[in-house]
FIDREN-295569 format. One record per atom (N, C-alpha, C): x negated, y, z; residue number from 1. Coordinates in steps of 0.1 Angstrom, whole numbers, padded with zeros to 4 digits. Atoms other than C-alpha are relative to their C-alpha. Layout:
FIDREN-295569
+-------+-------+-------+-----+
!     X !     Y !     Z !   k !
+-------+-------+-------+-----+
!     X !     Y !     Z ! NUM !
...
+-------+-------+-------+-----+
END
This chain:
FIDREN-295569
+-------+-------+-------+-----+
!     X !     Y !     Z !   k !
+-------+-------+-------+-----+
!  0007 ! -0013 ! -0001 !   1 !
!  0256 !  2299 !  0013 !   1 !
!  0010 !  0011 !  0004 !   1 !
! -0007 ! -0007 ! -0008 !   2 !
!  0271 !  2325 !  0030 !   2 !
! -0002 !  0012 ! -0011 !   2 !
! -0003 ! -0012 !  0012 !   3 !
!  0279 !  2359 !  0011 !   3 !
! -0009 !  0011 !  0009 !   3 !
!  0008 ! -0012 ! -0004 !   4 !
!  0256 !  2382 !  0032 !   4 !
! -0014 !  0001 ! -0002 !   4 !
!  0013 ! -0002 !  0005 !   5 !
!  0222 !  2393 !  0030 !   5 !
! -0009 ! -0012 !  0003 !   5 !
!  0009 !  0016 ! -0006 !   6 !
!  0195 !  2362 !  0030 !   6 !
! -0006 !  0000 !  0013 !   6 !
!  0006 !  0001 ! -0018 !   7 !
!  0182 !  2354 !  0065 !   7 !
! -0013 ! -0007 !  0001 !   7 !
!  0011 !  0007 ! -0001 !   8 !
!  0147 !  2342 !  0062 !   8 !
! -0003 ! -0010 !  0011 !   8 !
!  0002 !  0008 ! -0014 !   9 !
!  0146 !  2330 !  0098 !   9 !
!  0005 ! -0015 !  0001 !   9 !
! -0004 !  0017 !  0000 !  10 !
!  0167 !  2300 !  0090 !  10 !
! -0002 ! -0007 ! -0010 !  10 !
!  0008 !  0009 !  0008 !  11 !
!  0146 !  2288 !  0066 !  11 !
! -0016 ! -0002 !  0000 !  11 !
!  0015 ! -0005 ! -0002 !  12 !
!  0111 !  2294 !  0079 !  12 !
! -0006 !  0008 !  0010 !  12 !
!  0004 ! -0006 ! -0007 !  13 !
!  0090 !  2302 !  0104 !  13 !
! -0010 !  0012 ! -0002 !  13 !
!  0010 ! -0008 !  0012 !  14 !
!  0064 !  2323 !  0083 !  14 !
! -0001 ! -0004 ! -0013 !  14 !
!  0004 !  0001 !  0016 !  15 !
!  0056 !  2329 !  0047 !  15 !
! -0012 !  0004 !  0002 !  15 !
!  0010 !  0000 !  0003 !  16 !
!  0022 !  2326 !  0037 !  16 !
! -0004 !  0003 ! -0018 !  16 !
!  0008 ! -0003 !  0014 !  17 !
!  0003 !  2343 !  0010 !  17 !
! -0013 ! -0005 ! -0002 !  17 !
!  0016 !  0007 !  0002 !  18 !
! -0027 !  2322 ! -0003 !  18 !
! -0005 !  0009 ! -0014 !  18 !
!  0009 ! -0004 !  0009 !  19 !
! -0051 !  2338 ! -0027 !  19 !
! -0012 ! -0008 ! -0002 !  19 !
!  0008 !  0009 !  0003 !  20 !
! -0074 !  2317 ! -0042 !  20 !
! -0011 !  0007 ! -0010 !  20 !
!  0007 ! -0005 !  0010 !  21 !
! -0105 !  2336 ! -0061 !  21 !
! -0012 ! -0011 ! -0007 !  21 !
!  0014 !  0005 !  0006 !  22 !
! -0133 !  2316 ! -0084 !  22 !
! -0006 !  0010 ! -0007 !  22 !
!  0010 ! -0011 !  0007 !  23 !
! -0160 !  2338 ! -0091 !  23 !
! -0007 ! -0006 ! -0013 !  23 !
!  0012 !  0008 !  0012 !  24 !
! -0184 !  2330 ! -0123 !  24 !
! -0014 !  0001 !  0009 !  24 !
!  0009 !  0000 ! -0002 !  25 !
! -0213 !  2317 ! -0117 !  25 !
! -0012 !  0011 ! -0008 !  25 !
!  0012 ! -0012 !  0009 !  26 !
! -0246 !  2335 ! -0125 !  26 !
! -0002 ! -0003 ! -0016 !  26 !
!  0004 !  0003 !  0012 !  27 !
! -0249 !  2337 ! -0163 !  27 !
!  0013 ! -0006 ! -0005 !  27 !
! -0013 !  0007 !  0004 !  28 !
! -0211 !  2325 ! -0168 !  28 !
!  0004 !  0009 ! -0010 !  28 !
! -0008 ! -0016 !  0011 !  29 !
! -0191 !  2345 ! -0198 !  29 !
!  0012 ! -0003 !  0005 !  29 !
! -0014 ! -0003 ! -0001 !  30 !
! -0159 !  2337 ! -0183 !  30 !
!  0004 !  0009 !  0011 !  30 !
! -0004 ! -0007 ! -0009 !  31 !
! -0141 !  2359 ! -0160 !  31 !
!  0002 ! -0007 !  0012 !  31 !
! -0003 !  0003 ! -0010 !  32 !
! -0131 !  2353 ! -0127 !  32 !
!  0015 ! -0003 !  0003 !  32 !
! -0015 !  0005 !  0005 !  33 !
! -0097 !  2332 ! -0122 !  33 !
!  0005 !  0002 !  0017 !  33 !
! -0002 ! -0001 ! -0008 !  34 !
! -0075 !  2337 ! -0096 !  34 !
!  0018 ! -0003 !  0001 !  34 !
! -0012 !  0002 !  0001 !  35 !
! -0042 !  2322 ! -0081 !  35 !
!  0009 ! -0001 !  0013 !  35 !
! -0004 ! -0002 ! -0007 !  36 !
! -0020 !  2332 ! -0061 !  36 !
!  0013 ! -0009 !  0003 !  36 !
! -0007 !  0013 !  0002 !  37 !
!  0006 !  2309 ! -0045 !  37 !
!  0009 !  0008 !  0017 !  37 !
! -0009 ! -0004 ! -0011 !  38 !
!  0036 !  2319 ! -0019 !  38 !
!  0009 ! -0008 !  0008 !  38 !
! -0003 !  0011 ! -0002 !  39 !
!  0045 !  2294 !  0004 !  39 !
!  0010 !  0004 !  0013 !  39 !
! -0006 ! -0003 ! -0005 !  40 !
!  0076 !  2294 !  0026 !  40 !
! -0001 ! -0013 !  0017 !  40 !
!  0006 !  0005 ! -0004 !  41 !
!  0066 !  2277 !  0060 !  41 !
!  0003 ! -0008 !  0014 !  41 !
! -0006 ! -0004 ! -0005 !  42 !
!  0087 !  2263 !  0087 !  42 !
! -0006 ! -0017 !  0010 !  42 !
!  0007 !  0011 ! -0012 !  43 !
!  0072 !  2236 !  0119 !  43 !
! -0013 ! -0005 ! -0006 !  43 !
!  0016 !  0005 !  0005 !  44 !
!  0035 !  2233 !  0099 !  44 !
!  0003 ! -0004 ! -0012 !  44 !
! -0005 !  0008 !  0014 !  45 !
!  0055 !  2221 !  0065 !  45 !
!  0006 !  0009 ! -0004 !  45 !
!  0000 ! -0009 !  0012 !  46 !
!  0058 !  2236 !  0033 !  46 !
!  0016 !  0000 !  0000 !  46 !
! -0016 !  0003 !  0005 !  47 !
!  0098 !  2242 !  0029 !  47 !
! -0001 !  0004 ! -0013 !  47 !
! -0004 ! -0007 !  0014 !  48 !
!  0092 !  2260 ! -0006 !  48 !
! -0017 !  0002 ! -0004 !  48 !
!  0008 ! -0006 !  0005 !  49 !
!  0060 !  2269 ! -0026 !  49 !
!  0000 !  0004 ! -0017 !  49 !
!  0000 ! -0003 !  0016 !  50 !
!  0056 !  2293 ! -0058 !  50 !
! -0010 !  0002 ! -0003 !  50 !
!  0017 ! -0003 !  0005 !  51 !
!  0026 !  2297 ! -0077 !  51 !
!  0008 !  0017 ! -0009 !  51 !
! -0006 ! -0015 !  0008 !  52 !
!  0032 !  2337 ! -0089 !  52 !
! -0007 !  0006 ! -0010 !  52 !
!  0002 ! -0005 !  0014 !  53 !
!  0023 !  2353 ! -0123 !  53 !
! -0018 !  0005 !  0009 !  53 !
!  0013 ! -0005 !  0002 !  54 !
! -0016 !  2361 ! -0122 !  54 !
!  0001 !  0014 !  0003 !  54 !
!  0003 ! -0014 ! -0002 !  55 !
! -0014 !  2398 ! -0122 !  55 !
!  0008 !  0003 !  0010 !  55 !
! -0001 ! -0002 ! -0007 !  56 !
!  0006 !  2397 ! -0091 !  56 !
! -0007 !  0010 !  0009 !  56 !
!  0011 ! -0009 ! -0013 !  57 !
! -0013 !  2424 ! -0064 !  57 !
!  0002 ! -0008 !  0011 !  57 !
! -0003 !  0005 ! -0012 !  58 !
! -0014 !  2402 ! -0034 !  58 !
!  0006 !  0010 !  0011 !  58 !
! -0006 ! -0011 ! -0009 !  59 !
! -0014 !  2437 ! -0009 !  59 !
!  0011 !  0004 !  0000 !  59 !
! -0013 ! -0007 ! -0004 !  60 !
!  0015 !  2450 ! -0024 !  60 !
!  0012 ! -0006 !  0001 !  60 !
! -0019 !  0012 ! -0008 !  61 !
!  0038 !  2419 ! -0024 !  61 !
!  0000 ! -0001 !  0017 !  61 !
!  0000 !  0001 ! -0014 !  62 !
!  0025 !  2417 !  0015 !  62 !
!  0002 !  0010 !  0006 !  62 !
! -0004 ! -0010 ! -0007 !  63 !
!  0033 !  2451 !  0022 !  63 !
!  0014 !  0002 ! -0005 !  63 !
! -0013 !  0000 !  0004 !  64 !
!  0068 !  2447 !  0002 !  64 !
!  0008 ! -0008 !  0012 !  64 !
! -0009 !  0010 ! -0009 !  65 !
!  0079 !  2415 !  0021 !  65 !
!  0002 !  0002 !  0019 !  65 !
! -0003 ! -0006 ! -0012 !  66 !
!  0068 !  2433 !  0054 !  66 !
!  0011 !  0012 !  0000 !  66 !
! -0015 ! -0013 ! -0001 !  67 !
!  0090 !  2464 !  0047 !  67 !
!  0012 ! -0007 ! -0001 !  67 !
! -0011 !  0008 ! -0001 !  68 !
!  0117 !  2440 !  0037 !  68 !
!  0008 ! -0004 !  0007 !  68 !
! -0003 !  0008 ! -0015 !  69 !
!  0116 !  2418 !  0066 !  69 !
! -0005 !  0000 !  0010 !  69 !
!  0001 ! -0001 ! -0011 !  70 !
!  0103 !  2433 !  0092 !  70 !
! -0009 ! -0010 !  0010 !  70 !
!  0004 !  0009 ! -0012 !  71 !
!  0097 !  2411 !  0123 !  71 !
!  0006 ! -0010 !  0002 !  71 !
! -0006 !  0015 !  0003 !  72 !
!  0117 !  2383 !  0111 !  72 !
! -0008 ! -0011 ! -0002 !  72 !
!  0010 !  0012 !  0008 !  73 !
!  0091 !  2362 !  0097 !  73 !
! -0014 !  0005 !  0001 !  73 !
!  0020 ! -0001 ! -0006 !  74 !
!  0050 !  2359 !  0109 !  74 !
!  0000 !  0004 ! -0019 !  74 !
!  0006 ! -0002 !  0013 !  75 !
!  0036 !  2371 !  0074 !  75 !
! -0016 ! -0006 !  0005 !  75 !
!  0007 !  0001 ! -0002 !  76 !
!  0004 !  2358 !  0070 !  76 !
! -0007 !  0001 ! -0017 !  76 !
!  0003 ! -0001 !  0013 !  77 !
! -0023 !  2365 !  0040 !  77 !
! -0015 ! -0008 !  0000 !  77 !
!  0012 !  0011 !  0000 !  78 !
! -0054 !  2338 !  0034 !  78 !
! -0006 !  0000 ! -0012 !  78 !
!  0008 ! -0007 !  0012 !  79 !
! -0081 !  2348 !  0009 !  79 !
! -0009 ! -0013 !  0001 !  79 !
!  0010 !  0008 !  0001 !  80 !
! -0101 !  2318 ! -0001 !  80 !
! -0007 !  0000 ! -0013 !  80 !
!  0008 !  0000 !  0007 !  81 !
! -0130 !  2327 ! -0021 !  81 !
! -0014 ! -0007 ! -0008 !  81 !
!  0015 !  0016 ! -0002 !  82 !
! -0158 !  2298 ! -0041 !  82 !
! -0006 !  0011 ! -0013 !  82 !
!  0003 ! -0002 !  0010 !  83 !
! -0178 !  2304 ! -0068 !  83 !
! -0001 ! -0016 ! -0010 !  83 !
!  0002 !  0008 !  0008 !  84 !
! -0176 !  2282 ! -0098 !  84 !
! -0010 ! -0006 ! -0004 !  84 !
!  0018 !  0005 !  0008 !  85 !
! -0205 !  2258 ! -0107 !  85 !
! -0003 !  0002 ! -0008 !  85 !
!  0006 !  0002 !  0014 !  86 !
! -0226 !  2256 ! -0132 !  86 !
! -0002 ! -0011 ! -0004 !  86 !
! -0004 !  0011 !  0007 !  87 !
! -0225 !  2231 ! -0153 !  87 !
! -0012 ! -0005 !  0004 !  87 !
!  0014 !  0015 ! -0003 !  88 !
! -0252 !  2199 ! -0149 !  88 !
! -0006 !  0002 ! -0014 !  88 !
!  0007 !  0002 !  0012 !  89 !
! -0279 !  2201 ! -0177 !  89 !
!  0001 ! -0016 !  0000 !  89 !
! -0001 !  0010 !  0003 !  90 !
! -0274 !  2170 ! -0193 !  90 !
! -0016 ! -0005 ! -0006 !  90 !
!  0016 !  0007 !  0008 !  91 !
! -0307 !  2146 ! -0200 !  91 !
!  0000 ! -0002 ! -0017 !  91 !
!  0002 !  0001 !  0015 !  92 !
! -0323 !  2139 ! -0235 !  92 !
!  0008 ! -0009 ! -0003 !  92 !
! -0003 !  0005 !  0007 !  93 !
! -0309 !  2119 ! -0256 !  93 !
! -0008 ! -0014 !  0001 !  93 !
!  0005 !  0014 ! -0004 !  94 !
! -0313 !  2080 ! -0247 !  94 !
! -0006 ! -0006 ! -0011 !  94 !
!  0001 !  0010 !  0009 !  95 !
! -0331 !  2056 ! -0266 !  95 !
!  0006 ! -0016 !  0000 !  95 !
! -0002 !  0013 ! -0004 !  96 !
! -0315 !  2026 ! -0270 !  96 !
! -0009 ! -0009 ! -0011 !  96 !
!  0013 !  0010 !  0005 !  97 !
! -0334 !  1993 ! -0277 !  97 !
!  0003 ! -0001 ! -0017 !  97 !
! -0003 !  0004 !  0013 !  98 !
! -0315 !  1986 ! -0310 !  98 !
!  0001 !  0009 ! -0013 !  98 !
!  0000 ! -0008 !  0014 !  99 !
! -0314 !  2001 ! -0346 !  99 !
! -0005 !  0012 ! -0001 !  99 !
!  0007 ! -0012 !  0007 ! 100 !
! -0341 !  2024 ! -0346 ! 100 !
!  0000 !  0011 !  0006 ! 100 !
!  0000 ! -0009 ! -0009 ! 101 !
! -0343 !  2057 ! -0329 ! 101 !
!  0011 !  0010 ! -0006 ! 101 !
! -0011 ! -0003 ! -0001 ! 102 !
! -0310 !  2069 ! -0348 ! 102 !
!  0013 ! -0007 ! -0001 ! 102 !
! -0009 !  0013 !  0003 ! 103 !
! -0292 !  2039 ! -0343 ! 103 !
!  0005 ! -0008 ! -0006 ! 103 !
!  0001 !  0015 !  0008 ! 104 !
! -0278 !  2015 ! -0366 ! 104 !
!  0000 !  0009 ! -0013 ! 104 !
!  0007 ! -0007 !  0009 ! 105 !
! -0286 !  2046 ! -0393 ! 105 !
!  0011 !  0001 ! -0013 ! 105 !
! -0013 ! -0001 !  0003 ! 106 !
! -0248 !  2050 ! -0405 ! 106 !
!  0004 !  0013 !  0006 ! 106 !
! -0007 ! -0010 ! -0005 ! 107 !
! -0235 !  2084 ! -0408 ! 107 !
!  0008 !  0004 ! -0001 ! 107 !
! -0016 !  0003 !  0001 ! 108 !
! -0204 !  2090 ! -0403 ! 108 !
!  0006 ! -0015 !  0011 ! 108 !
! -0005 !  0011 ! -0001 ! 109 !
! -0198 !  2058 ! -0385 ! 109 !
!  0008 !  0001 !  0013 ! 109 !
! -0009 ! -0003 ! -0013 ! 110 !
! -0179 !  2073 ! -0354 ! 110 !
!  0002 ! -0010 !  0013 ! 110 !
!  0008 !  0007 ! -0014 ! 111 !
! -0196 !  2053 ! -0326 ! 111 !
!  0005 ! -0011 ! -0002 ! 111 !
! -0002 !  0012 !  0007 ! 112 !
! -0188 !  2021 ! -0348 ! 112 !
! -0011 ! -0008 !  0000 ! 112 !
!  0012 !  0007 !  0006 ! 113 !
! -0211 !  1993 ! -0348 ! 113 !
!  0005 ! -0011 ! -0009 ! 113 !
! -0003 !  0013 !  0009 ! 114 !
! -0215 !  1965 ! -0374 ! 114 !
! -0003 ! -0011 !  0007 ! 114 !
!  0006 !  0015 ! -0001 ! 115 !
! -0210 !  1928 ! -0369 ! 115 !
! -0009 ! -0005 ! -0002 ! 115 !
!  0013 !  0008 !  0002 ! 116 !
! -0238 !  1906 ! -0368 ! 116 !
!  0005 ! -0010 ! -0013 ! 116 !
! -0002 !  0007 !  0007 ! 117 !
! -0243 !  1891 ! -0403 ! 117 !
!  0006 !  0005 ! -0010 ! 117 !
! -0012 ! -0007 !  0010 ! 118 !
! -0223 !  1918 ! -0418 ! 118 !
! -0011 !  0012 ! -0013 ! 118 !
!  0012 ! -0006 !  0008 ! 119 !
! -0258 !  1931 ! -0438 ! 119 !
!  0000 !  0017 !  0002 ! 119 !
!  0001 ! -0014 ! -0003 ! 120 !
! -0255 !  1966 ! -0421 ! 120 !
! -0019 !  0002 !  0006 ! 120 !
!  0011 ! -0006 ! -0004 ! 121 !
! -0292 !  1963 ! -0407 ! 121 !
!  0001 !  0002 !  0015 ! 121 !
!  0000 ! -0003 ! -0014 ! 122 !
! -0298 !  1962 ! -0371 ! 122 !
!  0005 ! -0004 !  0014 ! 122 !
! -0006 !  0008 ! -0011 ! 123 !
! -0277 !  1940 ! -0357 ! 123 !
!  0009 !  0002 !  0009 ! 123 !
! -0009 ! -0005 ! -0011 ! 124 !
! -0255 !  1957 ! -0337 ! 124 !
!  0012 ! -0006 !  0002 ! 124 !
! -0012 !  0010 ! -0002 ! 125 !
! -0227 !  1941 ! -0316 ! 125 !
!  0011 !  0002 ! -0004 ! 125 !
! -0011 ! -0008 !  0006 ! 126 !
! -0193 !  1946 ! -0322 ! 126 !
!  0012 ! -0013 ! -0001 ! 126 !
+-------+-------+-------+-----+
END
């Protein structure tokens, strides 16, 4: 490393600002997440990537690193926005054929069945 100021150019052909937004869906209570990621970029391949603190401003790191570096390095800034699913409503509650319509009728039994033969009722494998 040489003792003078860093030279972007011989490490990179552009840096790239990615912004990544997930919106909430309709009816969501969580907020909207978002992450930002600074990637150093040199023949189509990543030489470096940082993921940067959350409250980062995208604009004004991109107007920083322009004042900085000038026309040394392509800046580039890529906003990719989705919205978060919503969750899948899950179906009723299956019946299975065996032990009854709450199962082998053991509470507490932490998704335990009894051996056959083992006088728990119901027969369940195990």
């Amino acid at each position: 490393m040489g003792s003078g100021p860093w030279r972007p150019t011989e490490e990179a052909d552009r840096l790239r600002l990615e912004q990544e937004i997930e919106e909430p869906y309709a009816g969501d209570p969580l907020p909207a997440t978002r992450v930002l990621t600074l990637r150093l970029i040199r023949d189509d391949s990543d030489v470096c990537r940082a993921v940067l603190l959350p409250d980062t401003d995208a604009r004004q790191l991109l107007a920083a690193l322009e004042q900085a570096l000038g026309s040394a390095v392509l800046l580039e800034l890529h906003v990719r926005r989705t919205t978060r699913p919503a969750p899948q409503r899950r179906p009723g509650p299956r019946k299975r054929g065996r032990g009854g319509p709450s199962g082998i009728g053991i509470s507490g039994a932490g998704g335990y069945s009894c051996g056959s033969g083992s006088g728990c009722g119901g027969g369940g494998g195990g």
